[in-house]
C-alpha positions as CSV (number, residue, x, y, z in Angstrom):
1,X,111.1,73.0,86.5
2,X,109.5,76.0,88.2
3,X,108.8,79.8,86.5
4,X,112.0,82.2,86.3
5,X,110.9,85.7,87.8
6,X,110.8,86.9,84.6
7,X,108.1,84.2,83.4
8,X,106.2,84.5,86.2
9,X,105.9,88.2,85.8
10,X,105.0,87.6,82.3
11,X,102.2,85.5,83.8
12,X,100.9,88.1,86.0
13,X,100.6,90.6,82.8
14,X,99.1,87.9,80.8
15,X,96.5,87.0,83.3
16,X,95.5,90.7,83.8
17,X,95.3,91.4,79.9
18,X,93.1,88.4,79.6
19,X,90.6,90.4,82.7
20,X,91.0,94.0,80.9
21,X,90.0,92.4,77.4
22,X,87.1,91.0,79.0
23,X,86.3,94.4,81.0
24,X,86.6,95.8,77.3
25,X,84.5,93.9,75.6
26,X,81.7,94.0,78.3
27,X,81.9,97.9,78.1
28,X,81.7,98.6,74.2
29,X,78.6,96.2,74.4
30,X,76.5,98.3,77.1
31,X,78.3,101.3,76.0
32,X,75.0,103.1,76.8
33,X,74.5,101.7,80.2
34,X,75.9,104.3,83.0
35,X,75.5,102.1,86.4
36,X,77.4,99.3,84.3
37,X,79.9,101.5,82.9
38,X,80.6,103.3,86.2
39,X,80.9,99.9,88.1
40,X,82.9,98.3,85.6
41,X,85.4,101.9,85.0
42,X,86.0,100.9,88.7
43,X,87.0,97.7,88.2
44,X,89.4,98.2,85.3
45,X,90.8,100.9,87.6
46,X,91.9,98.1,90.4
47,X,93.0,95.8,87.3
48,X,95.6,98.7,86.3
49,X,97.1,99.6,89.9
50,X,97.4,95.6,89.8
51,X,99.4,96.3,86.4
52,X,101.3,99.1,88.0
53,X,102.4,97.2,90.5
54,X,103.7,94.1,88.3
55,X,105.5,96.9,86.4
56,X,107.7,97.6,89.3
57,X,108.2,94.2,89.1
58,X,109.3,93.7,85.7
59,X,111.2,96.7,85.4
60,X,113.6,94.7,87.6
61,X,114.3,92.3,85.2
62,X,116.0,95.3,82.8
63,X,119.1,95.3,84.1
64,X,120.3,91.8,83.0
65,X,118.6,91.4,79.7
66,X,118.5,93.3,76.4
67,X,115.6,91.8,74.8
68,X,114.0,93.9,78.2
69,X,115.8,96.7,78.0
70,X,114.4,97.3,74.6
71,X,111.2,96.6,75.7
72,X,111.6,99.3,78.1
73,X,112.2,101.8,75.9
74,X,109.7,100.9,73.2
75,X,106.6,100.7,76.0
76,X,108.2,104.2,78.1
77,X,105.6,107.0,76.3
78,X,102.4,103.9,77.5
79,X,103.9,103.6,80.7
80,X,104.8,107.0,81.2
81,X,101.5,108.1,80.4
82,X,100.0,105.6,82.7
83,X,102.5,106.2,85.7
84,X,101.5,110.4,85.4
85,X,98.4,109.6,87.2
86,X,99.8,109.0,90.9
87,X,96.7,108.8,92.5
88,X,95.2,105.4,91.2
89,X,97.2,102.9,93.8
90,X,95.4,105.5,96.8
91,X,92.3,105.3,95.0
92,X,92.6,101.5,94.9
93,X,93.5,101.1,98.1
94,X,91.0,103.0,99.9
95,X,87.8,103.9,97.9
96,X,87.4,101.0,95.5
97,X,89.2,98.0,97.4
98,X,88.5,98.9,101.0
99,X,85.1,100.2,101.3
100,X,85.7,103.7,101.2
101,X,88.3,103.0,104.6
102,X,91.3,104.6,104.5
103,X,94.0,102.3,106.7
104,X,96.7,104.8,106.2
105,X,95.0,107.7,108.3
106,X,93.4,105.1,111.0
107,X,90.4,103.6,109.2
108,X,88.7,107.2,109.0
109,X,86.4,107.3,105.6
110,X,88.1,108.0,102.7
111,X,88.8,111.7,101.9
112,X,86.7,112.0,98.4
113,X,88.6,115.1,97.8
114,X,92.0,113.8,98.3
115,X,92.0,110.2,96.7
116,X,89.3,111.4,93.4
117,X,88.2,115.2,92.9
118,X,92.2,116.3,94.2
119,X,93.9,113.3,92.9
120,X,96.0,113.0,90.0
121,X,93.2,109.6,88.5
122,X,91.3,109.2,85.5
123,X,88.1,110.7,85.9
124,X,86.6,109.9,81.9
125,X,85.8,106.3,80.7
126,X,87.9,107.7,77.5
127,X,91.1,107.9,79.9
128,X,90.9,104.6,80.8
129,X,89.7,102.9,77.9
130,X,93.1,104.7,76.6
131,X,94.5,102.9,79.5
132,X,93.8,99.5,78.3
133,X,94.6,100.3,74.8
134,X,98.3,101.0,76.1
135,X,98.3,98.3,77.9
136,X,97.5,96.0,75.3
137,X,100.6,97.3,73.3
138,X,102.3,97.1,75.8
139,X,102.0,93.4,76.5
140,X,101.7,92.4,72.6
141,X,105.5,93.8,72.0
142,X,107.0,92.1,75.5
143,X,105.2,88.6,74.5
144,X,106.5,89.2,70.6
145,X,108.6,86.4,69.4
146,X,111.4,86.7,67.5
């Protein structure tokens, strides 16, 4: 019997908490290393668009359940929080995943003003280590048994 939509949602989020706890750890042990903080504050940065974009995902599944719909309302302040900085999927998608390429304005080199110093991103390791913290709840209360 194959994953419901729902489980293989659940899946996704699980496999990406399992990265981001890894990222975590990695971080808080060379907390004093710059170049490894800066690479891996990139990486983490990917891992939540990826987690932004399995939330649209899930929020889907809402509508038919109530175990869900509570689960929507007790994670909305994290994801709010997390959905006020807009900028992170074109930050994603052009300066850390595409080699600084921009497909949606012909290939040109990324606009560094637009997609970082303009952009509505995390620009602090602290914002996205708060990030992951959210995150964490988040998936610890949708995984919760009852």
């Amino acid at each position: 019997m194959g994953l419901s939509k729902f489980q293989e949602s659940l899946l996704v989020i699980s496999a990406i908490k399992t990265i981001l706890e890894s990222d975590l750890r990695v971080f808080k042990r060379y907390i004093k290393d710059e170049d490894l903080k800066f690479s891996l504050n990139n990486k983490m940065l990917v891992d939540i668009s990826s987690f932004l974009d399995e939330w649209k995902r899930f929020e889907t599944y809402a509508k038919d359940d109530e175990r869900i719909k509570e689960t929507m309302k007790i994670t909305a302040p994290a994801i709010k929080r997390l959905l006020r900085w807009t900028g992170i999927k074109g930050m994603r998608n052009t300066m850390l995943a595409h080699g600084f390429r921009d497909r949606g304005n012909g290939g040109k080199p990324t606009c560094l003003e637009a997609r970082y110093f303009d952009a509505d991103v995390p620009t602090t390791y602290e914002e996205d280590l708060s990030y992951i913290d959210l995150y964490f709840r988040f998936f610890e209360r949708t995984t919760r048994k009852e």
